[in-house]
C-alpha positions in Angstrom: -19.6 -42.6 -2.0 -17.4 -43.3 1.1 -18.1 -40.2 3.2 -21.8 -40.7 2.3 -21.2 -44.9 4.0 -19.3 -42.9 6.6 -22.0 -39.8 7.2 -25.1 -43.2 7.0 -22.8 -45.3 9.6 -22.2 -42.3 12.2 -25.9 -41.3 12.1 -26.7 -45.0 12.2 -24.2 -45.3 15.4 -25.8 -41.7 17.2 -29.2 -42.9 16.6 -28.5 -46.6 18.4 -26.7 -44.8 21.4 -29.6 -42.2 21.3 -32.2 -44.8 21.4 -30.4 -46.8 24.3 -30.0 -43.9 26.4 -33.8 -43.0 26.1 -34.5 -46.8 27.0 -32.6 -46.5 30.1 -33.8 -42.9 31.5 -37.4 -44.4 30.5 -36.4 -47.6 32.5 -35.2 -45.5 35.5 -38.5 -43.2 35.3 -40.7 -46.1 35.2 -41.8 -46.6 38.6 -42.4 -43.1 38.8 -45.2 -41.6 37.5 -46.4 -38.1 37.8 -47.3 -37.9 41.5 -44.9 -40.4 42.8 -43.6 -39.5 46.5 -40.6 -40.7 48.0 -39.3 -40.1 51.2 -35.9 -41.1 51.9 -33.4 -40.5 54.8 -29.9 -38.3 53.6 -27.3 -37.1 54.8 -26.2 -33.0 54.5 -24.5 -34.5 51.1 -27.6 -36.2 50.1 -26.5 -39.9 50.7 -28.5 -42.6 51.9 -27.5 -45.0 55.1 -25.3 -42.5 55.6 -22.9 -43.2 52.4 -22.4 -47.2 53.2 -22.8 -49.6 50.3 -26.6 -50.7 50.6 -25.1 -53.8 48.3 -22.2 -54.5 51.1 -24.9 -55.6 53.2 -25.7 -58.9 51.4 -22.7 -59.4 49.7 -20.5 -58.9 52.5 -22.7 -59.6 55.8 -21.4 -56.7 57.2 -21.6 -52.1 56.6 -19.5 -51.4 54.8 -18.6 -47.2 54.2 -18.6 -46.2 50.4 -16.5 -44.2 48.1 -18.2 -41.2 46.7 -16.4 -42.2 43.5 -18.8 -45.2 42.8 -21.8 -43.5 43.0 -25.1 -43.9 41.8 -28.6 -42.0 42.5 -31.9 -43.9 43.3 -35.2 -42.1 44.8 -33.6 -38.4 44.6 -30.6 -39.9 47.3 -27.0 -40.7 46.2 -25.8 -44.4 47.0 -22.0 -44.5 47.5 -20.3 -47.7 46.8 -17.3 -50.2 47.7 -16.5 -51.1 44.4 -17.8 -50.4 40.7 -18.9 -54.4 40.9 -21.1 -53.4 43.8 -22.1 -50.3 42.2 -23.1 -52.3 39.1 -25.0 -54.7 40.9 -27.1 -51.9 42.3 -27.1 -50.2 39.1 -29.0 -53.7 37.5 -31.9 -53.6 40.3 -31.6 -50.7 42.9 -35.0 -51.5 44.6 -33.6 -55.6 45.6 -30.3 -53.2 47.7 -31.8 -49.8 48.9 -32.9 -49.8 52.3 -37.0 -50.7 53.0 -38.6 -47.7 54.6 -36.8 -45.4 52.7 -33.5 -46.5 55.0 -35.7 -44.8 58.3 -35.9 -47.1 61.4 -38.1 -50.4 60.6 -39.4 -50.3 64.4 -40.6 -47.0 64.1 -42.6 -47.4 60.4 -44.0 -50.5 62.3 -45.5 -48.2 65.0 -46.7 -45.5 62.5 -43.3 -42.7 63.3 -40.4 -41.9 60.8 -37.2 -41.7 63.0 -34.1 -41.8 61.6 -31.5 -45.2 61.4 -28.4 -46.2 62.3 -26.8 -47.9 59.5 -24.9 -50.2 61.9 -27.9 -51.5 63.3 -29.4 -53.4 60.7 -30.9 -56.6 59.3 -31.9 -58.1 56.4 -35.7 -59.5 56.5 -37.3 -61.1 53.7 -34.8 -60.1 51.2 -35.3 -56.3 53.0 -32.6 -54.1 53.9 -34.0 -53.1 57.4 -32.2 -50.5 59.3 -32.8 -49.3 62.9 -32.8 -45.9 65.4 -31.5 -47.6 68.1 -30.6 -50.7 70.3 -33.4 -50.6 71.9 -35.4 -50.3 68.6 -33.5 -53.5 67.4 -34.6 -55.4 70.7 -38.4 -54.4 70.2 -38.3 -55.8 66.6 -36.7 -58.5 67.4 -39.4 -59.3 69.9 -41.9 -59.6 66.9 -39.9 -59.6 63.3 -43.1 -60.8 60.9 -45.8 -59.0 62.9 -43.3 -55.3 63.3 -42.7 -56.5 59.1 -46.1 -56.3 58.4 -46.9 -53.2 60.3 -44.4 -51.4 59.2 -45.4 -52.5 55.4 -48.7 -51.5 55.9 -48.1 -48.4 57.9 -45.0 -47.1 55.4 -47.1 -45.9 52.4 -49.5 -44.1 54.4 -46.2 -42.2 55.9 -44.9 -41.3 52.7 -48.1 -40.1 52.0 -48.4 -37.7 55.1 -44.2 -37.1 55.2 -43.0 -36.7 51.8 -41.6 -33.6 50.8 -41.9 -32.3 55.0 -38.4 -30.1 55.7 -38.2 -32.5 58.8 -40.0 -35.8 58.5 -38.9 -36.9 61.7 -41.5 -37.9 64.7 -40.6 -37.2 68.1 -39.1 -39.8 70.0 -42.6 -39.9 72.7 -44.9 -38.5 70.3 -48.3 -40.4 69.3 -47.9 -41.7 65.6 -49.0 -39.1 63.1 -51.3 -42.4 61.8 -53.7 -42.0 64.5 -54.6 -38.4 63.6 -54.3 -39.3 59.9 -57.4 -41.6 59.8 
């Protein structure tokens, strides 16, 4: 009667962690249904902003370079962390830390390019993550932070749309926005 106890409790106990693992793959997959296109900037190792903590940014005020070791994957890009608390904390609600625009340069989503960012150049907006390409980039943004916000919110899904799953996303530097012949 004891190994039968023993053989109910361990298939009791492998059913519960079953059932909690498919609740959190199914929580993880929700927001991306059959169709679903990302595009997100990586480096050759496939980390975003470069391998900096996306959760450093609030929590510190500051970039701060992560540790492979604490390591988590959002969007089909790795996110190193700091620390396992920061890791955690990005692990509980990835979309509040990873960077808006899939971590490409804010100015440029505002004027209808995908450029890449410099992960030292950055801002939070609205709760956003916002990185940019350049100082210059930061200066015109800065000129206009809610108007460039709202352009680049409105142009950004229509760039996914036309960029996602492109070899090189990337727009030319003088190049018209791929927007305009979009249409």
């Amino acid at each position: 009667m004891q190994r039968l106890n023993n053989t109910t409790s361990n298939m009791k106990s492998t059913l519960l962690t079953l059932v909690a693992a498919l609740s959190l793959a199914g929580a993880a997959l929700a927001d991306h249904e059959p169709g679903h296109k990302v595009l997100v900037l990586k480096n050759k190792e496939g980390a975003a902003i470069l391998g900096y903590d996306a959760v450093a940014y609030f929590t510190d005020n500051q970039p701060v370079k992560g540790n492979p070791k604490f390591q988590s994957e959002y969007e089909g890009a790795k996110y190193y962390f700091a620390s396992a608390d920061h890791k955690t904390r990005f692990d509980t609600n990835p979309a509040k830390y990873a960077p808006a625009y899939g971590g490409y340069c804010g100015y440029a989503a505002s004027i209808g390019k995908v450029r890449p960012a410099n992960p030292l150049l950055w801002s939070i907006v609205d709760g956003q993550l916002i990185v940019q390409h350049t100082q210059g980039a930061v200066e015109l943004w800065d000129k206009d932070v809610k108007g460039n916000k709202a352009k680049a919110d409105t142009n950004w899904p229509r760039l996914v749309e036309i960029k996602s799953g492109k070899k090189n996303p990337i727009d030319s530097l003088l190049g018209k926005s791929v927007l305009a012949n979009a249409k």
